[in-house]
C-alpha positions as CSV (number, residue, x, y, z in Angstrom):
1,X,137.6,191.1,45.2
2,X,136.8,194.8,45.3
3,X,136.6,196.9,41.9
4,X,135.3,200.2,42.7
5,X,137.7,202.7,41.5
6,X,136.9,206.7,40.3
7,X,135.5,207.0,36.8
8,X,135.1,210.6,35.0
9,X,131.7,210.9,33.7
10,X,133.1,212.2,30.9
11,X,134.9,209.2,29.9
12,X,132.0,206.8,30.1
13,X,130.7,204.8,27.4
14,X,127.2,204.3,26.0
15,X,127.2,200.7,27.6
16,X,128.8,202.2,30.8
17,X,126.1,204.8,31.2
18,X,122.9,202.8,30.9
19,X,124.2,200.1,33.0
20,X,124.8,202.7,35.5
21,X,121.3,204.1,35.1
22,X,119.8,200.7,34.9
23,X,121.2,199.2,37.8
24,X,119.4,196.9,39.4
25,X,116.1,198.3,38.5
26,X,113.5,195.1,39.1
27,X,112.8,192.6,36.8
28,X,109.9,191.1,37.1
29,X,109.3,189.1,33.8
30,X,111.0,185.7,35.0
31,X,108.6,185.5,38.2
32,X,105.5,187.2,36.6
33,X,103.9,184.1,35.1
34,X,104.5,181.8,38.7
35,X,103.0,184.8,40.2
36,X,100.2,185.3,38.2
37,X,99.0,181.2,38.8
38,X,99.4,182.0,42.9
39,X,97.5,185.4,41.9
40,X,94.7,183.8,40.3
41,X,94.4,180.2,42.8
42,X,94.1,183.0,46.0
43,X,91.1,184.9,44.0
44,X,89.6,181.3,43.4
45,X,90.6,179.4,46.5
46,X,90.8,181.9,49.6
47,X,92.5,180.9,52.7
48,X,93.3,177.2,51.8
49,X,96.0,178.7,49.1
50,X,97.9,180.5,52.2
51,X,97.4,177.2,54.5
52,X,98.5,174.9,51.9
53,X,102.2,177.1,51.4
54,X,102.6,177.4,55.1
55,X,102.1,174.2,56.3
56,X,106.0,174.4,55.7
57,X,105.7,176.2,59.3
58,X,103.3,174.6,61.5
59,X,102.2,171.5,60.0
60,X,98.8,171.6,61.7
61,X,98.1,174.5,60.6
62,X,94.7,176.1,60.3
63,X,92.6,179.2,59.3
64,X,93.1,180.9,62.9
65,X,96.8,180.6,62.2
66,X,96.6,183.2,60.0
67,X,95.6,186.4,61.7
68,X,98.0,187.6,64.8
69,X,96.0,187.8,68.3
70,X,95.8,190.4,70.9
71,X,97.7,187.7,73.0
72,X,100.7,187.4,70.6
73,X,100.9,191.4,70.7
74,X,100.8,190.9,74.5
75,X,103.6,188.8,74.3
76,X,105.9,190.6,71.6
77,X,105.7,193.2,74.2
78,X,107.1,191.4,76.9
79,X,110.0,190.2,74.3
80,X,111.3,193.2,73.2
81,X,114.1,195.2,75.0
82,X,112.0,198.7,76.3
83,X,114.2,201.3,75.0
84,X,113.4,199.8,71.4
85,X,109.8,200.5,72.0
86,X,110.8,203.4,73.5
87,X,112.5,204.5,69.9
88,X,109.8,203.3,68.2
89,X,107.8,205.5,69.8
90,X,110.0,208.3,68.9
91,X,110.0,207.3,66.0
92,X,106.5,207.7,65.2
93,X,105.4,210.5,67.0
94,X,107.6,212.5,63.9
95,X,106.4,210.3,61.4
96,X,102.9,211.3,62.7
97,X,104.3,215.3,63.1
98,X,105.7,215.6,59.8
99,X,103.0,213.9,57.8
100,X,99.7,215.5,60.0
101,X,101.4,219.0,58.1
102,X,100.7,217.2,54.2
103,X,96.8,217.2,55.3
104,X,94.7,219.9,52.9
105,X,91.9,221.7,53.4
106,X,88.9,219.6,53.8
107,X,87.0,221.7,51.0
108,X,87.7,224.4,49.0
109,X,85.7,225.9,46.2
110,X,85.4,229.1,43.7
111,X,83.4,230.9,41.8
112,X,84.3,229.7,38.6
113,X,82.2,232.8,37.3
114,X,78.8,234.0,38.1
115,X,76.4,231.9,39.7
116,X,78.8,228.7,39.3
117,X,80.5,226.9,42.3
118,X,83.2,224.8,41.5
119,X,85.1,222.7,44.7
120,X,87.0,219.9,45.7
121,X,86.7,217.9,48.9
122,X,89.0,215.0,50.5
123,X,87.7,212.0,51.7
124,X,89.7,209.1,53.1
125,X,89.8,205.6,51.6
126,X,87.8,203.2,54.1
127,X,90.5,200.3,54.4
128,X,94.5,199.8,53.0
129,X,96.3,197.3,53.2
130,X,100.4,197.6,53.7
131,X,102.2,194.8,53.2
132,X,105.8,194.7,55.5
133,X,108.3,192.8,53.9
134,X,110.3,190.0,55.7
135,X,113.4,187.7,54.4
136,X,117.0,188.8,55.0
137,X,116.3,191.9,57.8
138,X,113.4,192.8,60.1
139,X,111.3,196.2,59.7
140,X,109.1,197.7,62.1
141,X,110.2,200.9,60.8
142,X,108.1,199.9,57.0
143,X,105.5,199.6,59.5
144,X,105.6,202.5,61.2
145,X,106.0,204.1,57.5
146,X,103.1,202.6,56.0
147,X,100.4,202.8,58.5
148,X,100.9,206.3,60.4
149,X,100.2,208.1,56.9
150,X,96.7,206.1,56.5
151,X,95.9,206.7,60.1
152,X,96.7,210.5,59.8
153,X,94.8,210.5,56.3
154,X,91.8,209.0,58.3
155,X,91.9,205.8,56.8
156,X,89.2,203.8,59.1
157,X,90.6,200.5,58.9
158,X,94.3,199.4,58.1
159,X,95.7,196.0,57.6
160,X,99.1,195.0,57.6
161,X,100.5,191.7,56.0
162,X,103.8,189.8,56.4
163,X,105.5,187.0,55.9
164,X,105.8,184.1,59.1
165,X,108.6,182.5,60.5
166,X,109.1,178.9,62.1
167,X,105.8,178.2,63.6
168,X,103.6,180.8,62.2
169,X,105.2,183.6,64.5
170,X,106.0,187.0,63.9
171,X,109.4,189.0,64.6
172,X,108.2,190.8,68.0
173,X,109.3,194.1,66.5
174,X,106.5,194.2,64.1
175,X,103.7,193.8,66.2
176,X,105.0,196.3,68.5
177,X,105.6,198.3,65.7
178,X,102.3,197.5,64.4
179,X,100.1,198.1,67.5
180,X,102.4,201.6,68.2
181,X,101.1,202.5,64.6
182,X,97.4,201.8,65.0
183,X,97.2,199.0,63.0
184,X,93.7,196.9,63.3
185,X,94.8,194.0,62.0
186,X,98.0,191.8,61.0
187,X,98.0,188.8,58.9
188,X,100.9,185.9,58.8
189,X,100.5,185.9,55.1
190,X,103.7,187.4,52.3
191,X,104.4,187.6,49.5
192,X,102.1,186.9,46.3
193,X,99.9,185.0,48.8
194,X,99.5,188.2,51.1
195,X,98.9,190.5,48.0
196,X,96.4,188.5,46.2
197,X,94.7,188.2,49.8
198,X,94.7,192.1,50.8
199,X,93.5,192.6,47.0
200,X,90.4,189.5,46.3
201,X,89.3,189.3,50.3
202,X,89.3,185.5,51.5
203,X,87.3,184.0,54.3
204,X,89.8,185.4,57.0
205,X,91.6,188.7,54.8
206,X,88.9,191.5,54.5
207,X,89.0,193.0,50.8
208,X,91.1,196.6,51.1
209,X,91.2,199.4,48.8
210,X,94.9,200.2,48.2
211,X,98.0,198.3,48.9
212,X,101.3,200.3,49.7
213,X,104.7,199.0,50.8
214,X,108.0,197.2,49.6
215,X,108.6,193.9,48.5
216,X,110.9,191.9,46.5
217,X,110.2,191.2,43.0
218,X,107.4,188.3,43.7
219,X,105.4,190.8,45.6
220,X,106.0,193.7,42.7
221,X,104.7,191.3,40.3
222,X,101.8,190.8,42.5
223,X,100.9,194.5,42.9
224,X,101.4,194.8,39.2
225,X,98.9,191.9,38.8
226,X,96.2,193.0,41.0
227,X,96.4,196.6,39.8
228,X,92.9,197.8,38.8
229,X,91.1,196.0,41.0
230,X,92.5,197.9,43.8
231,X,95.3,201.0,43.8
232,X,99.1,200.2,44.3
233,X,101.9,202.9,45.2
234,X,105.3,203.1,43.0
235,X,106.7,199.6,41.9
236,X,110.0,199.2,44.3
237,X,112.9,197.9,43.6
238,X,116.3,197.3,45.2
239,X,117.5,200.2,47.2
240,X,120.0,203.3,46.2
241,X,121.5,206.3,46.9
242,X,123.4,208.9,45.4
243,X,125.8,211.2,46.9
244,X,126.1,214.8,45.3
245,X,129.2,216.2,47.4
246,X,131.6,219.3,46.3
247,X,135.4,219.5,47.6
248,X,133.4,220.2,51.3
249,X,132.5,216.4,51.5
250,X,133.6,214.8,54.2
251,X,135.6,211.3,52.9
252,X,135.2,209.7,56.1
253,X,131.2,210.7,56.8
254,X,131.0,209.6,52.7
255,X,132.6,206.5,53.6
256,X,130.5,205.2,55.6
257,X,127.3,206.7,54.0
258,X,128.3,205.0,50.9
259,X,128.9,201.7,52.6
260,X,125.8,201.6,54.4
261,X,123.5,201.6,51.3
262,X,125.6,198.6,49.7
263,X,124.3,196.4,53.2
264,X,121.0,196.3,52.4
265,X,120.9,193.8,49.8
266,X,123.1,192.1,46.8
267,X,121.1,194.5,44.1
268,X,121.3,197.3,46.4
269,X,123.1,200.4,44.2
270,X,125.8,203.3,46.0
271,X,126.5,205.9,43.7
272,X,129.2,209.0,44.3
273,X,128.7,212.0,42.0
274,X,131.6,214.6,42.9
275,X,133.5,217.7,41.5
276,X,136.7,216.9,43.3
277,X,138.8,213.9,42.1
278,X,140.8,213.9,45.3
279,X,137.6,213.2,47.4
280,X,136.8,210.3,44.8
281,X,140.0,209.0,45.2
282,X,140.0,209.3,48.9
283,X,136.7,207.3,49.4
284,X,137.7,204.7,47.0
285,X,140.8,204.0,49.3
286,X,138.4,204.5,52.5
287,X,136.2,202.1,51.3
288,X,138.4,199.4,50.0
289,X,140.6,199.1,53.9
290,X,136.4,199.3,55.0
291,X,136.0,195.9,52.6
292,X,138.3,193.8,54.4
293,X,136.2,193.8,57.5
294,X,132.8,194.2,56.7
295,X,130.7,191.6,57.4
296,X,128.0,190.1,55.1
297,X,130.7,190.1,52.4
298,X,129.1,188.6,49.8
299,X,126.3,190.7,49.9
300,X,129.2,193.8,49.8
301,X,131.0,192.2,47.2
302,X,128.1,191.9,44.9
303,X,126.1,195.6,45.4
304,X,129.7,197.3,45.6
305,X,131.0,195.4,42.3
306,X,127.9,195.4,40.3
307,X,125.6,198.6,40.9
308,X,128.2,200.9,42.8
309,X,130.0,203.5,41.3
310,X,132.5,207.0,42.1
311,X,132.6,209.4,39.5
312,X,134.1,212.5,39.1
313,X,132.4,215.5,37.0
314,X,133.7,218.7,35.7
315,X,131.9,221.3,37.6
316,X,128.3,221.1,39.8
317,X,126.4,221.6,36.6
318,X,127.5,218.3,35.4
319,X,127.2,216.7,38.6
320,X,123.4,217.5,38.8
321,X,122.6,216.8,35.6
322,X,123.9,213.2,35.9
323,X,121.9,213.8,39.8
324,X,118.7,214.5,37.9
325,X,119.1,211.6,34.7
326,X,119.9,209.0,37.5
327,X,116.6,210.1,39.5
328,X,117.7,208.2,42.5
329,X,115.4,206.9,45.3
330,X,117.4,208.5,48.0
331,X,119.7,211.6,47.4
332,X,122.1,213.0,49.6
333,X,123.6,216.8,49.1
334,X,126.7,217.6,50.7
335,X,127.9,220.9,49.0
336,X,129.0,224.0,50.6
337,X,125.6,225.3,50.5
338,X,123.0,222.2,49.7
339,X,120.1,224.9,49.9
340,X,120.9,226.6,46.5
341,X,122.1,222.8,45.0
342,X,118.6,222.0,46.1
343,X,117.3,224.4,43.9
344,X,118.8,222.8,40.6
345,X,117.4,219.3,42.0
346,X,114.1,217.8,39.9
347,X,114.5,213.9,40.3
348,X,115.0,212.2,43.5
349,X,112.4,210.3,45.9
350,X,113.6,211.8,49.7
351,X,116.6,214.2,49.7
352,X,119.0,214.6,52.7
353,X,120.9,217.5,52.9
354,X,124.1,218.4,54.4
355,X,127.0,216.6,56.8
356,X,124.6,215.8,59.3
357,X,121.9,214.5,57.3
358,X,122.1,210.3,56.6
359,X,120.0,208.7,54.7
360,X,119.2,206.4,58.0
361,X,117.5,209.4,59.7
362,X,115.0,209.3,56.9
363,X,114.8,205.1,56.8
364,X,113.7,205.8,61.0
365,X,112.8,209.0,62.6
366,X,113.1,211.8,61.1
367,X,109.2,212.2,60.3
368,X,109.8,211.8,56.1
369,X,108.8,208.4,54.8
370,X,111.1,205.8,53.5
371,X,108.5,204.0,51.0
372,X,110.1,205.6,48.0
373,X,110.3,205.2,44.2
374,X,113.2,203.1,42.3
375,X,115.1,202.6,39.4
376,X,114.4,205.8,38.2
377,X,111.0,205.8,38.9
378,X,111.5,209.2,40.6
379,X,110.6,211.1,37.4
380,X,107.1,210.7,37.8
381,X,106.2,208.9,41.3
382,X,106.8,210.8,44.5
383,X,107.2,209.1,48.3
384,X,104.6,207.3,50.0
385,X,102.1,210.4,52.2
386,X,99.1,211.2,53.2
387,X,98.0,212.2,49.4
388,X,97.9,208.2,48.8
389,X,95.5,207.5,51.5
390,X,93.2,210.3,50.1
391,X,90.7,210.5,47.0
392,X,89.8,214.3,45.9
393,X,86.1,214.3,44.6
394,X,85.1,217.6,42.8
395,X,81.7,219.2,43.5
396,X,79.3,222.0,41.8
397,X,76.8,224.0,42.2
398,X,75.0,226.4,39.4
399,X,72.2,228.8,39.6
400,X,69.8,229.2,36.6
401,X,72.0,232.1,36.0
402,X,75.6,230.3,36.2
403,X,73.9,227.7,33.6
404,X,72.2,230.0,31.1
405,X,75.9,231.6,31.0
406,X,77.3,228.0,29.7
407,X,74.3,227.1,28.3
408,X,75.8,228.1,24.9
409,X,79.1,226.4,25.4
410,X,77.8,223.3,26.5
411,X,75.2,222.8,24.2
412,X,77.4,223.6,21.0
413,X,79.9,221.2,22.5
414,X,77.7,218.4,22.9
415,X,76.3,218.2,19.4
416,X,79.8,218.6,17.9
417,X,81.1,215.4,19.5
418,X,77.6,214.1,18.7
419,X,76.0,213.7,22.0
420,X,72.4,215.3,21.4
421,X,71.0,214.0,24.7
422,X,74.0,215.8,26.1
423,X,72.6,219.1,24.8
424,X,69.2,218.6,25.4
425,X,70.0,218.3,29.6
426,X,70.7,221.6,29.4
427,X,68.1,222.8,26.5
428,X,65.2,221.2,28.9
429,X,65.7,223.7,31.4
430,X,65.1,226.5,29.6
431,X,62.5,225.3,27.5
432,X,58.7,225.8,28.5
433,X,57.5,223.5,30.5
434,X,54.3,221.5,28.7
435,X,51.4,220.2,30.3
């Protein structure tokens, strides 16, 4: 049974309003101490961990079954209708377009003031690890995501992790994904098992810097775990979208849009913010003739009933301030003009603007990465890009002259906090030199 009906954000509760800005953001507290123990047997126990779980696939299982061969990318090849590679490649030559224009300048520097050179250079990481999530849907598209930023960032060697099917075997869309994207290596390993792998190194998984990519809540918690002893992206959650549409919304393009975020998953979260009640109203009826049909109902029923809401606001002031507290991972603007709403727009992980403008575009080809932040997490953490395949040393260079002109600064700095060796580097080099 369908309850989505139009609600005025004025007329919302306390209760109301931080269950809808807490929809299904992850919890990870129930899973954290099972993950943890798999965690901590990987960093102890290598490979044997990973064989033991997936003897569930291939009961004679062994080390070798673990990493994907040339031969199996061969193969995947041969499996997979053309005109899918064919989009794939699409696909990532704008992925590899729009992200190749996020690159900086490989140095920079200025002269902070006389005789000092201050500067910053970028530098690659040598080896990520993305991990491609498996379960209810396939995605070549997370790989596409995932490794074409690292490539483009120079990353020199990128590894990809995810889960197995039946018989230790891969979906043939992620390997031909994977070897579209550049990647040097793929391991049949998910989940906690393929985290704590990436993070500790085994006897077959080579020890990476960073890991990046979704997951569900087993593989958050894993990220969280290992965090420190290498670098994670932005925890993920479920997916969500928000619409932001004036009385120039289309209510069948909504429709749809609306419906298609609710498939992705039970926890997934549709939200409609809108100034005109009759387009509220008109979507709400849209979508409940839509429910009868769809398929995967009780995924519908549950991300529709649970995390989904219409709601009408007084005017577009009130419409993106609820935009901005609700910080959604994807945000669509339909408005008359979604160039000056844009303006007024600070939270939100990828924005899609105008009729045209889906999130899908964004989930495949349009070049902007789908690796974004949830449950609000959009306040502080941007999209996965180039920036988190790069570190950003900073360099100097002082003459005597530069120096004597801190010399003062430094030196009275460093005996203040009580750091007299501090003070003396500097002292020594304008002392006389004995002997």
């Amino acid at each position: 049974m369908l309850n989505l009906k139009p609600e005025r954000i004025d007329e919302l509760d306390r209760a109301r309003w931080k269950s809808i800005m807490e929809r299904s953001m992850e919890d990870i507290s129930s899973v954290f101490e099972d993950t943890r123990k798999i965690v901590e047997d990987v960093r102890r126990n290598g490979d044997k961990v990973a064989l033991m779980h997936y003897k569930k696939h291939k009961e004679d299982i062994c080390a070798a079954d673990l990493e994907v061969t040339a031969g199996e990318i061969a193969n995947a090849y041969k499996r997979i209708n053309p005109h899918v590679v064919k989009c794939l490649k699409k696909a990532a030559e704008n992925i590899t377009r729009f992200h190749r224009a996020q690159l900086e300048r490989e140095m920079w520097s200025i002269e902070v003031q006389k005789g000092i050179l201050a500067g910053r250079i970028t530098r690659p990481m040598d080896i990520v690890g993305c991990y491609i999530p498996g379960g209810r849907a396939v995605y070549p598209s997370s790989i596409l995501m995932t490794v074409l930023p690292a490539k483009v960032a120079g990353v020199k060697d990128i590894v990809a992790v995810t889960p197995p099917e039946k018989g230790m075997t891969v979906n043939p869309a992620i390997l031909v994904a994977a070897d579209i994207a550049g990647c040097d290596r793929i391991f049949k390993v998910g989940g906690p098992w393929g985290v704590a792998g990436l993070a500790y190194g085994t006897e077959t998984m080579p020890k990476v810097h960073k890991i990046v990519g979704p997951g569900n809540k087993y593989v958050t918690a894993a990220k969280m775990i290992v965090y420190g002893q290498v670098d994670i992206d932005s925890p993920a959650g479920p997916s969500e979208s928000l619409i932001l549409a004036d009385e120039s919304g289309n209510p069948a393009f909504i429709t749809v849009d609306f419906l298609s975020q609710a498939e992705h998953d039970p926890d997934s979260a549709a939200v409609l913010v809108t100034t005109s009640a009759e387009l509220a109203k008109k979507v709400c009826d849209n979508i409940a003739r839509e429910y009868e049909t769809l398929p995967r109902k009780e995924i519908f029923e549950s991300s529709l009933n649970r995390h989904s809401y219409v709601l009408i606001a007084n005017d577009m002031a009130q419409a993106i301030d609820f935009t901005n507290e609700y910080a959604a991972e994807h945000l669509q603007i339909i408005t008359i003009d979604p160039f000056i709403t844009l303006t007024s727009i600070k939270h939100a992980g990828s924005i899609f603007m105008g009729p045209y403008a889906p999130v899908p575009v964004g989930d495949y080809a349009s070049g902007t990465n789908h690796v974004l932040p949830t449950g609000q997490c959009a306040r502080m953490f941007s999209g996965l890009s180039v920036d988190d395949f790069i570190k950003k040393p900073t360099f100097q260079y002082l003459s005597k002259e530069g120096l004597e002109g801190l010399k003062d600064t430094v030196i009275t700095l460093a005996e203040e906090e009580g750091l007299p060796l501090h003070a003396r580097t500097v002292k020594a080099r304008f002392e006389k030199a004995e002997g």
